[in-house]
C-alpha positions in Angstrom: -161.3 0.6 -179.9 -164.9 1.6 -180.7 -165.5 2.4 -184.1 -167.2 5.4 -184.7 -166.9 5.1 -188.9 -169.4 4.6 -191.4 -170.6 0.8 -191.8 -169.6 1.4 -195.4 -166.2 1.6 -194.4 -164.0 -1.5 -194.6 -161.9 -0.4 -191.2 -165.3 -0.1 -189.2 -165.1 -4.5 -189.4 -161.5 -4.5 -188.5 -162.0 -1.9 -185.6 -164.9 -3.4 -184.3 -162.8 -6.2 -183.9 -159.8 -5.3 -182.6 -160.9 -5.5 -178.6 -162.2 -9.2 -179.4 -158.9 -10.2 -180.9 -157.1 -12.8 -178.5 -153.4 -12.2 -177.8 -151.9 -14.9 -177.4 -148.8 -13.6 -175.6 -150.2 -10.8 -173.8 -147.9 -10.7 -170.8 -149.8 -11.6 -167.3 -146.8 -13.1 -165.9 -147.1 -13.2 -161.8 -143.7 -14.3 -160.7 -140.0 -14.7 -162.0 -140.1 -17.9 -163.2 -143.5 -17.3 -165.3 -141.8 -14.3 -166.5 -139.0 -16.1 -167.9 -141.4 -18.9 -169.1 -143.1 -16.7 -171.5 -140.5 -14.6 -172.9 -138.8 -17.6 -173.9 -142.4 -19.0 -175.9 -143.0 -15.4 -177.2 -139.4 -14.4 -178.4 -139.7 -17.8 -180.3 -143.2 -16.9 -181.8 -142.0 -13.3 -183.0 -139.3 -14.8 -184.4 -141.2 -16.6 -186.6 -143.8 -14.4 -187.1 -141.4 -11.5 -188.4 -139.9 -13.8 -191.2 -136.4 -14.0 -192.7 -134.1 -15.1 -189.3 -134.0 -18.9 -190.6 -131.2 -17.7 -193.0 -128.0 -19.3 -193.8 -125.1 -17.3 -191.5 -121.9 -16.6 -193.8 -118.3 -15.1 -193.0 -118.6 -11.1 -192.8 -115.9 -11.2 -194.4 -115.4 -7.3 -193.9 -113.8 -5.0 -195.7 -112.8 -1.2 -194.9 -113.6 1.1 -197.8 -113.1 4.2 -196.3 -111.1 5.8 -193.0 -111.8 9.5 -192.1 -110.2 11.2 -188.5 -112.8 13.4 -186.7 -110.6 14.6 -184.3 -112.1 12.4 -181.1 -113.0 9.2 -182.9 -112.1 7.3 -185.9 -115.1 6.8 -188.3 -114.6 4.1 -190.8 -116.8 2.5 -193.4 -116.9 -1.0 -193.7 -119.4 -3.4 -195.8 -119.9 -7.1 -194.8 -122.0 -9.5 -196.3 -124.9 -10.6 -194.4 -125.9 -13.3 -196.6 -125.0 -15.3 -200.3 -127.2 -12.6 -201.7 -127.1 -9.8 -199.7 -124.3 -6.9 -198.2 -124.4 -4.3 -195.7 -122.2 -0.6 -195.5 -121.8 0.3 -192.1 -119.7 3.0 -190.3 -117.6 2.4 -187.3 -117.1 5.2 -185.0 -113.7 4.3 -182.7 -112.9 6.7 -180.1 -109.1 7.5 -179.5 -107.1 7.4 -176.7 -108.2 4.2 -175.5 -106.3 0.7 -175.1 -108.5 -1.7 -173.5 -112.1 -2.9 -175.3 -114.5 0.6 -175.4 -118.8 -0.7 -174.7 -120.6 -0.3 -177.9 -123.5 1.1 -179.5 -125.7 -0.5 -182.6 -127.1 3.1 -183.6 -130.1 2.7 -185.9 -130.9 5.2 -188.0 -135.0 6.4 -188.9 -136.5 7.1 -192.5 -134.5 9.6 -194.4 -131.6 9.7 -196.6 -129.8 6.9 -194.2 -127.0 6.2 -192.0 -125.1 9.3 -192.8 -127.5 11.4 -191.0 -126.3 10.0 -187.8 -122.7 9.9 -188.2 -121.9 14.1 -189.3 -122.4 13.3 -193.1 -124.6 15.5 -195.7 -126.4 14.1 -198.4 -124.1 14.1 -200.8 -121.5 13.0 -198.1 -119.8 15.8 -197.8 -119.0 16.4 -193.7 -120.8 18.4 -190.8 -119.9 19.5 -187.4 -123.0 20.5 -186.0 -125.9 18.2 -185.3 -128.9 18.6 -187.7 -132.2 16.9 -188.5 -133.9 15.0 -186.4 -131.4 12.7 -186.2 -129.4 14.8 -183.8 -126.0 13.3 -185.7 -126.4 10.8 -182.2 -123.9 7.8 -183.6 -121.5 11.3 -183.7 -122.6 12.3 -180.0 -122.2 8.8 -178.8 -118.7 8.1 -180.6 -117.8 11.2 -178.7 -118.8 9.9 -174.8 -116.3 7.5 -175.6 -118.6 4.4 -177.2 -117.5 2.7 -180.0 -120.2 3.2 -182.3 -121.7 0.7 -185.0 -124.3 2.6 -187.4 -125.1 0.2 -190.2 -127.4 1.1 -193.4 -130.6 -0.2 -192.6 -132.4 -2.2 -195.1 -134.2 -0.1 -197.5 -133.0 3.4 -196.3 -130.0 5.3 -197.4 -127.3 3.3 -200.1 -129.8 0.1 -199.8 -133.0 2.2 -201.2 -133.3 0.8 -205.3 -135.4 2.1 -207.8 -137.9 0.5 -208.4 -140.2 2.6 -211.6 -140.0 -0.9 -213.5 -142.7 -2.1 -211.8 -145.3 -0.6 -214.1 -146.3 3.2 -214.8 -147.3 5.4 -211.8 -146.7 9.2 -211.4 -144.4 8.2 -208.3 -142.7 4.8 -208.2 -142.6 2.3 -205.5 -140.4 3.4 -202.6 -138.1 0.3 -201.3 -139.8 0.2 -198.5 -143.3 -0.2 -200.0 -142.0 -2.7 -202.3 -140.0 -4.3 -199.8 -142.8 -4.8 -197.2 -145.6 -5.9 -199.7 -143.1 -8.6 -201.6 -142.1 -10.0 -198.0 -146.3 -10.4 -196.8 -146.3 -12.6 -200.1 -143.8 -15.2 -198.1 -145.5 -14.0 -194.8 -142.3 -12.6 -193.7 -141.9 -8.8 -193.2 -139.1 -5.9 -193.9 -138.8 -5.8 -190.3 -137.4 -9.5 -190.5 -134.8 -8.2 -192.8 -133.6 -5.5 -190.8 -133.4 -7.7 -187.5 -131.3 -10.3 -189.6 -129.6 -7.1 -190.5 -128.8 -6.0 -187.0 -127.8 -9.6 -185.6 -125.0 -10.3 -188.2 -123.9 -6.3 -187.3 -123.5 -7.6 -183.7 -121.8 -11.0 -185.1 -119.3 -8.7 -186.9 -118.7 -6.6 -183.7 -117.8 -9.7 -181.4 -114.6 -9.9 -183.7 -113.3 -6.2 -182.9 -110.8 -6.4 -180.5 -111.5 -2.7 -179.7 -115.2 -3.8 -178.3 -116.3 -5.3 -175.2 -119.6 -7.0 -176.4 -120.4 -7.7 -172.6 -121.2 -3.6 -172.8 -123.7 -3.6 -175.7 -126.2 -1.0 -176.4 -128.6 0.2 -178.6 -130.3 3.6 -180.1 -132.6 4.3 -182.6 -135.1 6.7 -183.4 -138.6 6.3 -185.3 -138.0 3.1 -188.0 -134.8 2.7 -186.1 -136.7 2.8 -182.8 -138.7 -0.2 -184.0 -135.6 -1.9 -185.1 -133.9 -1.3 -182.0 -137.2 -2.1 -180.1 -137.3 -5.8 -181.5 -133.2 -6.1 -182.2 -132.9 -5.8 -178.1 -136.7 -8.2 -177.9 -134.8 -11.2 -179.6 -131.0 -10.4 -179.5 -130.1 -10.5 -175.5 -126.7 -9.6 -176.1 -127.3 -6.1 -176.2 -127.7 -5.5 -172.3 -129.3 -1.6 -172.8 -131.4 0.0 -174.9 -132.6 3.7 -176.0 -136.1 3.7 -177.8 -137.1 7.1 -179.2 -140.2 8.3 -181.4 -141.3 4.6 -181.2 -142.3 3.3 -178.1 -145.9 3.6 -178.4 -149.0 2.2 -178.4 -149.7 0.7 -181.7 -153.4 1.4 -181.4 -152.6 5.1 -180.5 -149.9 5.1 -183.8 -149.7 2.5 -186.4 -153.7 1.8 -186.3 -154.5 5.2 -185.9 -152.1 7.7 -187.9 -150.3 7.0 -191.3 -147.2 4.9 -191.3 -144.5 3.9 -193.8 -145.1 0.0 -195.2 -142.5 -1.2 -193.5 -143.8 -0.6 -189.9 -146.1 -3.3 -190.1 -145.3 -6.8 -189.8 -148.7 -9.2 -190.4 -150.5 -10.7 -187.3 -148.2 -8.8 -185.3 -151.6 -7.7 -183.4 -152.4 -11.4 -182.7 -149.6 -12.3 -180.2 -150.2 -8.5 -178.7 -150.1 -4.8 -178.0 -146.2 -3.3 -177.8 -146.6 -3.2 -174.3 -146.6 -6.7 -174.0 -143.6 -7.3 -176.3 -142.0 -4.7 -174.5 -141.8 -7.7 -172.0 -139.2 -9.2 -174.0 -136.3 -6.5 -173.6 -137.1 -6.5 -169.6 -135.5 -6.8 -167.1 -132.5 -5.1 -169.2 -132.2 -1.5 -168.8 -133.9 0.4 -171.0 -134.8 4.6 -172.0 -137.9 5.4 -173.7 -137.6 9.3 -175.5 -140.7 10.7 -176.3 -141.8 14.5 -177.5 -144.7 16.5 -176.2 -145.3 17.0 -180.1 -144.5 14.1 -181.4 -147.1 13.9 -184.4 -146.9 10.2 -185.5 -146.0 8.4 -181.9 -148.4 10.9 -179.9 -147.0 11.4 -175.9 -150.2 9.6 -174.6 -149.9 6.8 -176.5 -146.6 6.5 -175.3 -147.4 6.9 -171.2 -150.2 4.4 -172.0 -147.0 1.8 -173.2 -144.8 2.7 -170.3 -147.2 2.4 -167.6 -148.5 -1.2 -169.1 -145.0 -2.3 -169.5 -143.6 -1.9 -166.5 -145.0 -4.4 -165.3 -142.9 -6.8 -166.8 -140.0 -4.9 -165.0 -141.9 -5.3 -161.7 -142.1 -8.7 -162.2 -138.3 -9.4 -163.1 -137.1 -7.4 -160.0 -136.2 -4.5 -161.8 -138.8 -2.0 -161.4 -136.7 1.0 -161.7 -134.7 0.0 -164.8 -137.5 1.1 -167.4 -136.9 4.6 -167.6 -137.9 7.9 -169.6 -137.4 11.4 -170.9 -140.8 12.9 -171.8 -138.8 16.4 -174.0 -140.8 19.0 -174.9 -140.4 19.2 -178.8 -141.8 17.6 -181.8 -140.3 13.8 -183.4 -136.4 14.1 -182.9 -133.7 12.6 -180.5 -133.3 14.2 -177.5 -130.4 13.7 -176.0 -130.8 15.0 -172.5 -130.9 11.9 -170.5 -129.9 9.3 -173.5 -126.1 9.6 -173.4 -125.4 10.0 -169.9 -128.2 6.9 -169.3 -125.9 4.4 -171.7 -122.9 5.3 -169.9 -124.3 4.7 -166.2 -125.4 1.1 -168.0 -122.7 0.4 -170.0 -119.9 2.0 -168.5 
């Protein structure tokens, strides 16, 4: 990444350096067996680097607040707790009509007002029947394919934003997210590492619903949820499928080159390698890449560019055909087209 800025600017250092940084788990895998070698050293290094997955696992102890009938599917809202400190509301989307264990979806929601814009809720959650947002309402869509649907509120989005204007005088405070991310760099962890702890004691709660067969797990998400479900699927591999939309991108084509949210970035993230090479880590499971022809913050080339490096790793695992996409023509938003009828063909 040539730098063409001024030599007064600070990023002209830190671009001229970006092409000399080593990656230390770029993927160059040859064969199977190499292939399997490094996932398991670089899903162990991510781990670590990301922060916060060395916490103490308690009961989810789960309780139903709320039950609402859609017509198709049951949507309920239950909160667990996820650790000592820390609970999680989450909706689960149960379709009707069926006796034996339904496959299930982990549906992560992007930046907004939370999970409710996935699951046919307003703001002020009051209900919808038509999809809306960018969103698409797809825990909705999913729930009526016949999944069973987990959406849970994300870490810093939705009921688990705070205020935080105590922090000293500004004309806008803090978001959670800014907060969140910049307290976590102080202990070298990251928000990301909260949201992945997040996501694994979601799928810990899900493995004791009869309804669900956790053999048939997927996961979607879009934008912030893309990166969540991105790394959930790198170091969780019990979900077997995966869709990744407005994410899957080259970070030097996104993150380092257009404006992103604090909570994107998870320190020396760019020292064990590009996304293409963690992308290595969800292979040779099944997985969807979404992408818009004008999509502003992951740009479409960026995203071709992550594909086409990627595959490899699917090459390498005997699954060439498994990474798959749907290149839309529209701006950042789900699509839809090829997601829905994709998890069914995996998940059944």
């Amino acid at each position: 990444m040539p730098s063409k800025r001024s030599a007064l600017d600070p990023l002209a250092m830190i671009e001229a350096l970006y092409d000399r940084q080593s990656r230390t788990c770029a993927f160059g895998a040859k064969d199977r067996r190499a292939a399997v070698t490094w996932q398991k050293r670089t899903r162990a290094a991510v781990a670590k680097l990301v922060g916060f997955l060395d916490q103490e696992v308690v009961p989810p102890a789960p309780k139903v607040v709320q039950t609402v009938d859609r017509g198709s599917y049951i949507r309920r809202k239950v909160i667990i707790r996820t650790t000592p400190w820390s609970i999680m509301p989450m909706y689960l989307l149960t379709p009707k009509g069926h006796s034996t264990p339904r496959p299930c979806v982990l549906a992560l929601a992007g930046h907004g007002y939370g999970v409710k814009d996935i699951v046919g809720l307003w703001e002020d959650g009051s209900e919808r029947r038509g999809a809306d947002g960018y969103h698409q309402d797809f825990g909705c869509a999913l729930a009526q394919r016949g999944f069973v649907v987990l959406a849970p509120e994300i870490s810093c989005f939705g009921e688990r934003q705070a205020d935080y204007s105590n922090l000293g005088p500004s004309p806008r405070p803090p978001s959670t997210c800014y907060s969140v991310a910049h307290m976590a760099s102080m202990l070298g962890h990251s928000a990301l590492g909260l949201r992945l702890w997040d996501a694994m004691r979601a799928v810990d709660y899900l493995d004791t619903c009869a309804e669900v067969d956790l053999g048939r797990l997927g996961v979607m998400g879009i934008s912030g949820g893309g990166m969540h479900a991105f790394f959930s699927m790198a170091l969780d591999t019990r979900i077997a499928a995966g869709v990744i939309s407005g994410y899957f991108c080259q970070w030097q084509s996104s993150l380092l080159a257009i404006h992103h949210c604090p909570c994107m970035f998870v320190p020396g993230l760019m020292k064990l390698g590009e996304l293409s090479d963690l992308a290595g880590l969800l292979a040779p499971r099944p997985v969807l890449v979404e992408a818009g022809t004008h999509d502003e913050i992951f740009p479409l080339p960026g995203v071709k560019e992550a594909v086409r490096q990627a595959g490899r790793a699917w090459e390498v695992l005997g699954a060439p055909g498994a990474l798959q996409t749907d290149y839309f023509e529209g701006r950042h938003r789900i699509s839809g087209a090829k997601a829905y009828d994709f998890l069914t063909g995996q998940l059944g």
